[in-house]
PATOR-54691 format. One record per residue (C-alpha): residue in three letters; residue number from 1; x, y, z. Coordinates in Angstrom, 3 decimals. Example, Ala and Ser with C-alpha at 12.3 -4.5 7.8 and 13.67 -1.06 7.14 Angstrom:
+--------+-----+----------+----------+----------+
| residu | num |       c1 |       c2 |       c3 |
+--------+-----+----------+----------+----------+
|    ALA |   1 |   12.300 |   -4.500 |    7.800 |
|    SER |   2 |   13.670 |   -1.060 |    7.140 |
+--------+-----+----------+----------+----------+
This chain:
+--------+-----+----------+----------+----------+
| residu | num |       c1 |       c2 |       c3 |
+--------+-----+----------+----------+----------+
|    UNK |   1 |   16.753 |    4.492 |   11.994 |
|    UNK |   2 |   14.308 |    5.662 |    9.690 |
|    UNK |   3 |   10.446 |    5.302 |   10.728 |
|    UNK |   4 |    8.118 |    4.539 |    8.297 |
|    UNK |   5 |    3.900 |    4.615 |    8.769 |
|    UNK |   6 |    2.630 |    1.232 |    8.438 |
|    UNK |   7 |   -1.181 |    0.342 |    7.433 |
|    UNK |   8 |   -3.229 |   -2.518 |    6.537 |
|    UNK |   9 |   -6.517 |   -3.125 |    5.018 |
|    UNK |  10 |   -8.788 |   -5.646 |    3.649 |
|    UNK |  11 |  -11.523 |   -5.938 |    0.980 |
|    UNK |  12 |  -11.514 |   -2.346 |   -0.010 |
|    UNK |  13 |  -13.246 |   -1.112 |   -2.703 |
|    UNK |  14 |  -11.457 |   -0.268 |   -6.095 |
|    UNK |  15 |  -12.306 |    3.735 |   -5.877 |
|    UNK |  16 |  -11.881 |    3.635 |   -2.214 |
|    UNK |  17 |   -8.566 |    1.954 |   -2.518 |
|    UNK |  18 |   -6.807 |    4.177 |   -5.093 |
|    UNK |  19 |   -8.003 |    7.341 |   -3.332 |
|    UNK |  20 |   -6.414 |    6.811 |   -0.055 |
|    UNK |  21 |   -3.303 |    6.162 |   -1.793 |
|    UNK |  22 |   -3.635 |    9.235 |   -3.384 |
|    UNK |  23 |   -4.663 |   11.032 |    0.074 |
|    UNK |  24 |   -1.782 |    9.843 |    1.505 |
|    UNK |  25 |    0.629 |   12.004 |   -0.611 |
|    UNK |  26 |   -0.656 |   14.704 |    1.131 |
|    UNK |  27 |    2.254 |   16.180 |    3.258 |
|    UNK |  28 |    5.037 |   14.808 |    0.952 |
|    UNK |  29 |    7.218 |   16.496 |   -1.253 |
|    UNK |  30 |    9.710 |   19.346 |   -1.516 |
|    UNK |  31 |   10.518 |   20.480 |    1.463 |
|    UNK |  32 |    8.331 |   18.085 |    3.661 |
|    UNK |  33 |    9.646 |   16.209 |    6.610 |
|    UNK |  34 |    6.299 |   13.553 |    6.562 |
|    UNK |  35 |    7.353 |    9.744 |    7.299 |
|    UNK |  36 |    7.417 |    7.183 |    4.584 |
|    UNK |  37 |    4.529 |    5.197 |    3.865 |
|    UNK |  38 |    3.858 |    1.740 |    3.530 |
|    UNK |  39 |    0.335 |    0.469 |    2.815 |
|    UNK |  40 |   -0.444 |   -3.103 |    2.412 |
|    UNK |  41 |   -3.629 |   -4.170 |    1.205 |
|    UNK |  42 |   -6.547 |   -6.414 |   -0.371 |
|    UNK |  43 |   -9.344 |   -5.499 |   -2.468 |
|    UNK |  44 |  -12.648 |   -6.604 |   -2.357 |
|    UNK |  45 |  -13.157 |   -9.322 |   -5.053 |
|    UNK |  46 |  -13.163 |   -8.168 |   -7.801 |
|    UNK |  47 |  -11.368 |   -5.151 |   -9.054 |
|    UNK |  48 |  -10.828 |   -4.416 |  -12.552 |
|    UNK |  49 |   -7.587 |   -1.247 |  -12.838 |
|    UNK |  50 |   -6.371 |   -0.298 |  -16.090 |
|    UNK |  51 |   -3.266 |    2.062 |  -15.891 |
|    UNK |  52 |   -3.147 |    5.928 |  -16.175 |
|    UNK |  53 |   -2.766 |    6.464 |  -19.580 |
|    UNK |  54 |   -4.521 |    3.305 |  -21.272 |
|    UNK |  55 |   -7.727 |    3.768 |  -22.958 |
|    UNK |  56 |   -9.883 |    1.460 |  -20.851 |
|    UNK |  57 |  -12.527 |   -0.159 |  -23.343 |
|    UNK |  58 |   -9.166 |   -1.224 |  -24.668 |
|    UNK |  59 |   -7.696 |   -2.940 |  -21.946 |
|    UNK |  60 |  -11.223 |   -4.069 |  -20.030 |
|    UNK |  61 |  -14.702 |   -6.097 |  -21.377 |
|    UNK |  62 |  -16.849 |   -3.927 |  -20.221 |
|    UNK |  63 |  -19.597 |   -5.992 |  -20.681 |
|    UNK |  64 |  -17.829 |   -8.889 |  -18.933 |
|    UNK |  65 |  -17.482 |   -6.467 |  -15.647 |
|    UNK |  66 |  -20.323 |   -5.657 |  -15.326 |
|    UNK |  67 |  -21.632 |   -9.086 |  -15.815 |
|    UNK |  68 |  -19.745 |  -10.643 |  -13.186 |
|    UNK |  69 |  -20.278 |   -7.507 |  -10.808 |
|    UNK |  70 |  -16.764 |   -6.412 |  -11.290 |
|    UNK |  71 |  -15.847 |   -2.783 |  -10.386 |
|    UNK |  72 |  -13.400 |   -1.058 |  -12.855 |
|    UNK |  73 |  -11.115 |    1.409 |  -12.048 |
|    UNK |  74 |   -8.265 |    3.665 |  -13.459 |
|    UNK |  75 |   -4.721 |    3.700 |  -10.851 |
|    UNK |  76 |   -2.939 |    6.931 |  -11.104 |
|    UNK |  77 |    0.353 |    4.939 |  -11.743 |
|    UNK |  78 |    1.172 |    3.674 |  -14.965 |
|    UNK |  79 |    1.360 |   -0.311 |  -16.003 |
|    UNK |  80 |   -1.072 |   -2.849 |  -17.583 |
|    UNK |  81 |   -4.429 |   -3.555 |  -16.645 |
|    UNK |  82 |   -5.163 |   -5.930 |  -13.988 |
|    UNK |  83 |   -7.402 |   -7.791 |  -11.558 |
|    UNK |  84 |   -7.537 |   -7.327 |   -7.915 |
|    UNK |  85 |   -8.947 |   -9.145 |   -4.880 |
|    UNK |  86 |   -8.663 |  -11.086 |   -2.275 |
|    UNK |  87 |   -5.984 |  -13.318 |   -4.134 |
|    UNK |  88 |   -3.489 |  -10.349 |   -4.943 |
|    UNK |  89 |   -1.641 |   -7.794 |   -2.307 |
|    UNK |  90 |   -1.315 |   -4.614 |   -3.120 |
|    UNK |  91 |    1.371 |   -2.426 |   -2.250 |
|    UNK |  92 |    1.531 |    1.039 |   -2.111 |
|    UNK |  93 |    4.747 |    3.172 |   -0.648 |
|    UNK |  94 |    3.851 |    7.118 |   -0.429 |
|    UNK |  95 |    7.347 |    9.345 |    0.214 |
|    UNK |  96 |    9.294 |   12.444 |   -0.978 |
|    UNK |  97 |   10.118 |   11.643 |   -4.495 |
|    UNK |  98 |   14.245 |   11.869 |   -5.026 |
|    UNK |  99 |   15.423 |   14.080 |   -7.373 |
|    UNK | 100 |   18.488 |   12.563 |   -9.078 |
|    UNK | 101 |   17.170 |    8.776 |   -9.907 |
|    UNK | 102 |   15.558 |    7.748 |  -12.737 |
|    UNK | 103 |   12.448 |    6.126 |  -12.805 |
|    UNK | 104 |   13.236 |    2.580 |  -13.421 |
|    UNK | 105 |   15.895 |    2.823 |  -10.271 |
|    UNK | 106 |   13.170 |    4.005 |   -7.993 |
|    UNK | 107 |   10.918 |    1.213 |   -9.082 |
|    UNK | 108 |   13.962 |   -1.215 |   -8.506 |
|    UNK | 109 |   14.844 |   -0.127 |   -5.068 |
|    UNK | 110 |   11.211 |    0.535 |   -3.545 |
|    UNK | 111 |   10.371 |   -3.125 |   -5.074 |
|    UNK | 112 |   13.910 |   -4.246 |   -2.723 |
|    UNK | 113 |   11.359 |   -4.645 |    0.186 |
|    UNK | 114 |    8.553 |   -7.244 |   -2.325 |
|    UNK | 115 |   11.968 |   -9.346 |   -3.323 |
|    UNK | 116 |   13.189 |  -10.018 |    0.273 |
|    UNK | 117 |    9.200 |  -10.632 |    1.473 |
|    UNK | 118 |    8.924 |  -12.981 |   -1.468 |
|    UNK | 119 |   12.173 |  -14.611 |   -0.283 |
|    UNK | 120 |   11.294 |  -15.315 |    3.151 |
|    UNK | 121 |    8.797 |  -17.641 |    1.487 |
|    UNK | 122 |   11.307 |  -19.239 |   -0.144 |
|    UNK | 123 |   10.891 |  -16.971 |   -3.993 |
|    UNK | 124 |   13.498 |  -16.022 |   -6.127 |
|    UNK | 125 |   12.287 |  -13.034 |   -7.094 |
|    UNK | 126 |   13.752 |  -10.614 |   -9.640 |
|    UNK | 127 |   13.551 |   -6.995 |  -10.889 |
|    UNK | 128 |   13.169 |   -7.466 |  -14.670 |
|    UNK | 129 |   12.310 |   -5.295 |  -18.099 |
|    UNK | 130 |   10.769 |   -1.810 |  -16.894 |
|    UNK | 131 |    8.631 |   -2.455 |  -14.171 |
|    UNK | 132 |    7.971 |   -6.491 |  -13.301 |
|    UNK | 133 |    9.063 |   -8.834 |  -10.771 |
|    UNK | 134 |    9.815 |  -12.447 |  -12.061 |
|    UNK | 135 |   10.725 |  -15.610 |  -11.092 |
|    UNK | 136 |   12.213 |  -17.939 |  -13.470 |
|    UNK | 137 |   11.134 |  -15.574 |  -16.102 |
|    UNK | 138 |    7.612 |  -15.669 |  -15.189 |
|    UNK | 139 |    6.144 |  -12.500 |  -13.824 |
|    UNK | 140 |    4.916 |  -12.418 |   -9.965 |
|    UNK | 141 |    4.496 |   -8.719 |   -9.666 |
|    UNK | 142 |    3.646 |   -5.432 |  -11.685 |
|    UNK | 143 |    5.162 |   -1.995 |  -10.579 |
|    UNK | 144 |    4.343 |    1.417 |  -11.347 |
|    UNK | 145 |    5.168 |    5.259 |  -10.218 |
|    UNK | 146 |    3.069 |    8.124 |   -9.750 |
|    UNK | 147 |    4.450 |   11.942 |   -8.883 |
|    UNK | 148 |    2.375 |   15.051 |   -8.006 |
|    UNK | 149 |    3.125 |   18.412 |   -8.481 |
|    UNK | 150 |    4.274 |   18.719 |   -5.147 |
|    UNK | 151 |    7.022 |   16.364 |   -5.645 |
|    UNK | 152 |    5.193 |   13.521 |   -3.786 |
|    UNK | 153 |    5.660 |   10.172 |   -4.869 |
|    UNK | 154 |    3.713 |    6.994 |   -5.258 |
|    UNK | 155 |    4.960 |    3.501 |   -5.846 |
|    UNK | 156 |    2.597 |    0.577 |   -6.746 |
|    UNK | 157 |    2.999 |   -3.128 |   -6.533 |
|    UNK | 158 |   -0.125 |   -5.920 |   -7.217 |
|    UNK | 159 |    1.505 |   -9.292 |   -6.088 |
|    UNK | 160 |    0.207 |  -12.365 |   -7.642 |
|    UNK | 161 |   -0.587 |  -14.473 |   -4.299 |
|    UNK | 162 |   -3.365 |  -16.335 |   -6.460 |
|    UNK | 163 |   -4.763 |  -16.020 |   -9.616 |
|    UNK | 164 |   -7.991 |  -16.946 |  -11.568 |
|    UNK | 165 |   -6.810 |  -17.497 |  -15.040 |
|    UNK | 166 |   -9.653 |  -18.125 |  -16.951 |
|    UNK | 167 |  -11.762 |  -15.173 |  -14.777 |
|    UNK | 168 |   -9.137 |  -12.355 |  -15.883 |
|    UNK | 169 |   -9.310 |  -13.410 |  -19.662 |
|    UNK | 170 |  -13.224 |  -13.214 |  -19.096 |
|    UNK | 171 |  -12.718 |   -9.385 |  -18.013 |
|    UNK | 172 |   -9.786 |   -8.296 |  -19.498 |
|    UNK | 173 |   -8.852 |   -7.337 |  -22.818 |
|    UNK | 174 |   -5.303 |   -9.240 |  -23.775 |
|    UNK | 175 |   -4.076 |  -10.939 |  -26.207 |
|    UNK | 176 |   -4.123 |  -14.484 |  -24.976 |
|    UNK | 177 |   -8.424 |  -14.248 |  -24.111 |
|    UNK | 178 |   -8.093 |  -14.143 |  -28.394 |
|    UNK | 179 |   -6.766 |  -17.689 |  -28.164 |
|    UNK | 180 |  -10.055 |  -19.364 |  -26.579 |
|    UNK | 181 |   -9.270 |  -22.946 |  -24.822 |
|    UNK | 182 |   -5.233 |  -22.517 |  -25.523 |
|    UNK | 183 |   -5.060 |  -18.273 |  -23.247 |
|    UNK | 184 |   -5.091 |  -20.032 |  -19.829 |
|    UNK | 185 |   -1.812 |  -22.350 |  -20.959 |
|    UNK | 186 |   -0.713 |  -19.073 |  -22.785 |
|    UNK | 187 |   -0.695 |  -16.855 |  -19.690 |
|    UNK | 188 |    0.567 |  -19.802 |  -17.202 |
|    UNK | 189 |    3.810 |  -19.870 |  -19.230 |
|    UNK | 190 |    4.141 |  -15.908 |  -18.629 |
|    UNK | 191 |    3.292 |  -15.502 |  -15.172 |
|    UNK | 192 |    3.407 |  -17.350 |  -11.456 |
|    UNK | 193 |    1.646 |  -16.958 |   -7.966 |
|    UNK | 194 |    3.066 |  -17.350 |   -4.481 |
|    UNK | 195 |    0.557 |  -20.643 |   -4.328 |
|    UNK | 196 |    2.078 |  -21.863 |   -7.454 |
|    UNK | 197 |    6.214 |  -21.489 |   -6.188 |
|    UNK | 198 |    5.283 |  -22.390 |   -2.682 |
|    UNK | 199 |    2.739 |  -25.299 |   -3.583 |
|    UNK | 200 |    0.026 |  -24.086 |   -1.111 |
|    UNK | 201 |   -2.491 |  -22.049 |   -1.422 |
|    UNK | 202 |   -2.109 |  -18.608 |   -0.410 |
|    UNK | 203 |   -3.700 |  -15.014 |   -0.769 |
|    UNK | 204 |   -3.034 |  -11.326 |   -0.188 |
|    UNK | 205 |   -3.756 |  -11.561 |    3.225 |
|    UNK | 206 |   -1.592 |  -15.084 |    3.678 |
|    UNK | 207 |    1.240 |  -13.213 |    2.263 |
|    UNK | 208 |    1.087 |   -9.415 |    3.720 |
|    UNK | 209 |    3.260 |  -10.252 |    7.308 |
|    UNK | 210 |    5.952 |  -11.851 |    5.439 |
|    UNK | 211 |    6.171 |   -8.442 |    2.755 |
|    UNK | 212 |    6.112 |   -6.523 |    5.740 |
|    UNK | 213 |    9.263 |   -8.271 |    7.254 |
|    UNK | 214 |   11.179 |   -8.037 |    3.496 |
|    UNK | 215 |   11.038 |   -4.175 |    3.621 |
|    UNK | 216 |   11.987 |   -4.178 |    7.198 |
|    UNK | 217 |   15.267 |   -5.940 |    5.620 |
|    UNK | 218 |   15.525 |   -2.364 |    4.032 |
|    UNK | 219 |   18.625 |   -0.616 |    5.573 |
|    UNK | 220 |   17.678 |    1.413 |    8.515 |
|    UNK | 221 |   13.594 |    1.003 |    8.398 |
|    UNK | 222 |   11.550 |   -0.010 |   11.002 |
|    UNK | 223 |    7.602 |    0.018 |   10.236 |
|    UNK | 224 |    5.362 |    1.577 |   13.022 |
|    UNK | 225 |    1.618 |    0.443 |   12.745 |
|    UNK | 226 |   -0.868 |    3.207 |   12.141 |
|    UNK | 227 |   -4.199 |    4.491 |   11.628 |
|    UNK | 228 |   -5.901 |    6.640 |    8.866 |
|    UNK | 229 |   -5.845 |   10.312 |   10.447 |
|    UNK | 230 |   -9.207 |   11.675 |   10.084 |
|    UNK | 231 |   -8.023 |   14.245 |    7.263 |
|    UNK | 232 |   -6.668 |   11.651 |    5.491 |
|    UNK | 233 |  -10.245 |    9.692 |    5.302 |
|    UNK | 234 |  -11.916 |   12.825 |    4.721 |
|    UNK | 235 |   -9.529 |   13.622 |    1.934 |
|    UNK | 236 |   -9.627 |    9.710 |    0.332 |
|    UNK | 237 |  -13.833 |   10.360 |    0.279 |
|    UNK | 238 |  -13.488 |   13.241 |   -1.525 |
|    UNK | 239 |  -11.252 |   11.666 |   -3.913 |
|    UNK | 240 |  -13.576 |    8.864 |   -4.090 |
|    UNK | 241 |  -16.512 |   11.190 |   -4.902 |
|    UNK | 242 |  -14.899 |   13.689 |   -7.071 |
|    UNK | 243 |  -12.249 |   11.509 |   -9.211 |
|    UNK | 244 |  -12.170 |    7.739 |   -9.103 |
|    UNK | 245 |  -15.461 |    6.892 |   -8.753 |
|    UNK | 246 |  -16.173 |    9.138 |  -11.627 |
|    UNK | 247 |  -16.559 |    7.848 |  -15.123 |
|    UNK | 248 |  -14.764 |   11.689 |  -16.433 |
|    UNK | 249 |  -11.636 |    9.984 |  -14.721 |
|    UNK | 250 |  -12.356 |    6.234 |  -15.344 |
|    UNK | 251 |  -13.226 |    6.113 |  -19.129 |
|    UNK | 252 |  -11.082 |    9.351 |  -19.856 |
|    UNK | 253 |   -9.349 |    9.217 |  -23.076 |
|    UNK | 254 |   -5.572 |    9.237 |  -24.367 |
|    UNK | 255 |   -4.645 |   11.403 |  -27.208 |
|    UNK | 256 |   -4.927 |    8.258 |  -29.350 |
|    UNK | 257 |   -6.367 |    4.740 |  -29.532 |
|    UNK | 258 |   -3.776 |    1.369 |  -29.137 |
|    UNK | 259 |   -4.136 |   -0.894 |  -32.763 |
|    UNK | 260 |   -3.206 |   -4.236 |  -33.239 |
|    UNK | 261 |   -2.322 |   -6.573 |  -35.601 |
|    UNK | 262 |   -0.373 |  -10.213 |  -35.825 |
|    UNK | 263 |    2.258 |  -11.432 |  -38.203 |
|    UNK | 264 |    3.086 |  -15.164 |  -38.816 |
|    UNK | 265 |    6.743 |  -16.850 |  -38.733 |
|    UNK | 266 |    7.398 |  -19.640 |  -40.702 |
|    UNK | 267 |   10.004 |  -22.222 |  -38.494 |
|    UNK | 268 |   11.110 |  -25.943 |  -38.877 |
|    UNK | 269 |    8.602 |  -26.844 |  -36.267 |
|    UNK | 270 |    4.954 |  -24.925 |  -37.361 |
|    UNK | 271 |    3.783 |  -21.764 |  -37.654 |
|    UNK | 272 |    4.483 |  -18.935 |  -34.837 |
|    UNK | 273 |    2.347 |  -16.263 |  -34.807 |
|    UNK | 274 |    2.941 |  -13.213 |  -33.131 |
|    UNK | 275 |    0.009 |  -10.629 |  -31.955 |
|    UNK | 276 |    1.537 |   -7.348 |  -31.136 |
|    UNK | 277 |   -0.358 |   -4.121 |  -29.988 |
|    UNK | 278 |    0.593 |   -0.184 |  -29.920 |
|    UNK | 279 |   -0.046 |    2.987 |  -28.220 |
|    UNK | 280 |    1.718 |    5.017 |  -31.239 |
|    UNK | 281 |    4.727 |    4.054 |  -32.428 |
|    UNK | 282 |    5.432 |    2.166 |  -28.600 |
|    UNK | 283 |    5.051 |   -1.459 |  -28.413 |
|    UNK | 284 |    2.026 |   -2.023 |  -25.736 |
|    UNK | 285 |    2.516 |   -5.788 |  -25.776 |
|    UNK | 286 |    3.477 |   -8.792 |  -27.630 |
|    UNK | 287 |    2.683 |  -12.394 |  -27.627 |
|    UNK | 288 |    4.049 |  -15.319 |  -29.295 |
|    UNK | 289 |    2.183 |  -18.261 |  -29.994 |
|    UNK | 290 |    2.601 |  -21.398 |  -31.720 |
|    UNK | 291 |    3.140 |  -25.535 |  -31.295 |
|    UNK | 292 |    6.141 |  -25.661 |  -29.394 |
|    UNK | 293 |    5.129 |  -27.609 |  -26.029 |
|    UNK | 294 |    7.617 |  -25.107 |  -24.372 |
|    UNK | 295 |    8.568 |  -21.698 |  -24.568 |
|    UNK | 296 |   12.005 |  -21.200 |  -25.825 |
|    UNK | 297 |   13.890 |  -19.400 |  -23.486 |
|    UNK | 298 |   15.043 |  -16.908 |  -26.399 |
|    UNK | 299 |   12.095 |  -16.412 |  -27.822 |
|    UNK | 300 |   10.667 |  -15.814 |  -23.940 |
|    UNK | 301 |   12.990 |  -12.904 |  -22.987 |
|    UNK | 302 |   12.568 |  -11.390 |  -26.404 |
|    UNK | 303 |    8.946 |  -11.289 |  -25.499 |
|    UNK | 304 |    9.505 |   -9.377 |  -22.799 |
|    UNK | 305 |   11.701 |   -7.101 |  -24.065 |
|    UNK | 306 |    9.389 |   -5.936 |  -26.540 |
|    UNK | 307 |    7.073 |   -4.555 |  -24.007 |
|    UNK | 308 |    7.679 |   -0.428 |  -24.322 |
|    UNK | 309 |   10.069 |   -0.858 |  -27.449 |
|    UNK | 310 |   10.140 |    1.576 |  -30.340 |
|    UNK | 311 |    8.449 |   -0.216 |  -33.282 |
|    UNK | 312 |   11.212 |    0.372 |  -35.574 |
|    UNK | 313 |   12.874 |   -2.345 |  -37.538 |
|    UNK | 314 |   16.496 |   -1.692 |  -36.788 |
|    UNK | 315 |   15.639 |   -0.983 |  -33.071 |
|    UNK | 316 |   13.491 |   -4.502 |  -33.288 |
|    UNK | 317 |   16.015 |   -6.463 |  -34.518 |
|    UNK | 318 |   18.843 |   -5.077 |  -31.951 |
|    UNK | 319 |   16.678 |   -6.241 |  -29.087 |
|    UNK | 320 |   16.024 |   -9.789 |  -30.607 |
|    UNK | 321 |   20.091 |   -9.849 |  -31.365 |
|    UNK | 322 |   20.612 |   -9.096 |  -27.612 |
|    UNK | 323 |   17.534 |  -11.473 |  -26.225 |
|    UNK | 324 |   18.065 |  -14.167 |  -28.347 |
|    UNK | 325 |   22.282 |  -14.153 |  -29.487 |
|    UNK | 326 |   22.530 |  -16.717 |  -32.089 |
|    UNK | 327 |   19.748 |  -19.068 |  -31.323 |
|    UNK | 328 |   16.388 |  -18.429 |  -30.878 |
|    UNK | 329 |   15.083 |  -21.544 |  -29.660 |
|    UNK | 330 |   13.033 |  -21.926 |  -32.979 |
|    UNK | 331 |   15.197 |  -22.730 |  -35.830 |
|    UNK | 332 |   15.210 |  -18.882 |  -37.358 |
|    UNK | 333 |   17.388 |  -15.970 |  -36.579 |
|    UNK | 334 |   16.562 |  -13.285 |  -34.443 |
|    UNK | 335 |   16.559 |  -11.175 |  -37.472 |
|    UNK | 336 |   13.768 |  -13.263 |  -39.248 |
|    UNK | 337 |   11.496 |  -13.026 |  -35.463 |
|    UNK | 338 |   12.048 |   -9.135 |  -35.274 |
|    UNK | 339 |   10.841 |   -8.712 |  -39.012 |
|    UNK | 340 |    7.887 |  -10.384 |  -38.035 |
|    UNK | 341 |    7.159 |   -8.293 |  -35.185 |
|    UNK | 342 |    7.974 |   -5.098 |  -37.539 |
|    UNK | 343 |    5.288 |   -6.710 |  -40.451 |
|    UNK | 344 |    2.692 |   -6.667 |  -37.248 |
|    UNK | 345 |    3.656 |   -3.092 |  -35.806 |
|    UNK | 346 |    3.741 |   -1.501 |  -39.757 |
|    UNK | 347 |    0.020 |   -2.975 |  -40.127 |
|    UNK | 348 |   -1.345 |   -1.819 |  -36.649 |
|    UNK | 349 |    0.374 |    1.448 |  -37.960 |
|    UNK | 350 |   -1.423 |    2.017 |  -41.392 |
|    UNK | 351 |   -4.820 |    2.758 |  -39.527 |
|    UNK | 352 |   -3.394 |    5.672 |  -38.995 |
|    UNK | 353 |   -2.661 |    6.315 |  -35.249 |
|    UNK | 354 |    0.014 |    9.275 |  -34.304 |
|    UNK | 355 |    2.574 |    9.524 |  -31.351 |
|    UNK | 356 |    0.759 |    9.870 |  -28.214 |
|    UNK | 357 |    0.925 |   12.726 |  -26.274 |
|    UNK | 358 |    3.243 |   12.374 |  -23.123 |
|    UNK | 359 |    2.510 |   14.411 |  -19.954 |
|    UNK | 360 |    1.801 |   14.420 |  -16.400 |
|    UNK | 361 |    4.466 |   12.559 |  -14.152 |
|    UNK | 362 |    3.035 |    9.075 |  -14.534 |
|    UNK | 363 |    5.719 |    6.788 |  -16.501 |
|    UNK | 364 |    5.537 |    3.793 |  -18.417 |
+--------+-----+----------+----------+----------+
């Protein structure tokens, strides 16, 4: 039987948060013998995070943050921006990271425990794309790995027990805010809550006891509650104080800026436009829009698929062959959706942004 730490906290900070992840690597890694970690927890309401990598003025309305009195931070663990407080749970698991899996199988299995939590409320939740949980195609959870140097890893989960539409369209930077009255409909067809599948309402805090008991479920763990050892609160403050509560680490820059652009698909029932934005020649995000009262399926899991793709037109349309088959759900072929995406990607393109530059151990 396998022991595994097990804390708890509620209405942290955003800097404070991430750094006591980050302290609690400390003692993992080649050749260390320290227990797994598991760290559930809420943040203070509300939290801002944009991922490693992403150039936050890109990804965050600054203006809007700091008008509502919304903190904004920068995770060490890749992913989209999000919002955090008292209506999502975050995860965090801290061990020694294995050597022989890639990392989309280590996001699968250390997201095992999240599914079987989410189940014991009665969610079918599944692993899906790169790095998302779903449910019926709808996304319930964002994932994301960090490793240090010393071979210590760092999983991430934010799980959607509630959500404020309209307030993370106010301070976040995505496609569907660009859509006014029609991006709360927009991101309700691409993402769920515990409150929504369960039909009660429900927050991080609601929902913690019952993740606890999924990764239990995990062969051979049993979670012991803990404490924060004092070196590990003296080592999150300094962390705080010298890195994430530090605009040098918050506002840092990528080798490049994301650019965007939209493309518009002619079909037997409207106009579809799709709004697609890049970090080099990678796919960011996409977004279809248009007057269909439902999201086709097809066009749905193409969607999704995008997200991370090589914007290249042959490697475009093989993903909307394989997401879509023979019927897209719109009257076109996938062939006439993916050169639509490529029209959008080549313009974002001709302002002249290069590959970006790839380093550290954070992926996605």
């Amino acid at each position: 039987m396998t022991v595994w730490r097990y804390l708890t906290a509620r209405n942290v900070g955003g800097a404070e948060g991430l750094a006591f992840d980050e302290a609690l690597m400390a003692g993992h890694g080649r050749g260390q013998q320290a227990a797994p970690v598991l760290r559930l927890y809420t943040y203070a309401s509300h939290v801002a995070l944009c991922g490693r990598y992403q150039h936050i003025e890109a990804e965050i309305d600054i203006d809007a943050c700091r008008r509502t009195g919304t903190e904004i931070g920068r995770r060490p663990t890749g992913g989209g921006a999000i919002v955090m407080g008292v209506g999502q749970l975050g995860v965090a698991v801290v061990t020694n990271a294995p050597t022989t899996m890639r990392p989309k199988d280590l996001l699968e299995q250390f997201s095992l425990g999240i599914v079987r939590g989410l189940a014991k409320l009665g969610i079918d939740a599944r692993f899906s794309g790169k790095n998302d949980l779903k449910v019926d195609g709808r996304k319930i959870a964002g994932l994301g790995l960090y490793l240090d140097g010393a071979g210590a890893l760092l999983f991430h989960s934010s799980i959607l027990a509630d959500l404020d539409i309209p307030f993370m369209l106010e301070v976040l930077d995505v496609p569907a805010a660009k859509l006014g009255a029609a991006g709360p409909a927009a991101v309700a067809e691409r993402i769920t809550t515990v409150s929504r599948e369960t039909r009660e309402p429900c927050t991080g805090d609601t929902i913690r006891d019952a993740v606890a008991l999924g990764f239990c479920e995990a062969p051979a763990i049993e979670l012991a509650e803990s404490t924060p050892t004092d070196t590990e609160v003296r080592d999150a403050a300094d962390l705080v104080a010298g890195k994430y509560a530090t605009d040098e680490w918050r506002f840092q820059r990528s080798p490049q800026a994301d650019a965007n652009s939209s493309s518009i698909i002619k079909t037997p029932g409207g106009l579809v436009r799709v709004y697609v934005a890049l970090q080099g020649d990678t796919i960011k995000s996409a977004m279809f829009t248009g007057d269909f009262n439902e999201m086709p399926a097809p066009l749905a899991e193409y969607e999704s698929a995008l997200k991370w793709a090589r914007a290249d037109p042959d490697a475009l349309t093989a993903l909307a062959r394989r997401s879509c088959g023979d019927d897209t759900g719109l009257g076109v072929p996938p062939e006439q959706l993916a050169d639509a995406v490529w029209q959008a990607a080549a313009q974002a393109m001709e302002h002249g942004v290069a590959a970006p530059l790839i380093e550290g151990s954070c992926y996605f």
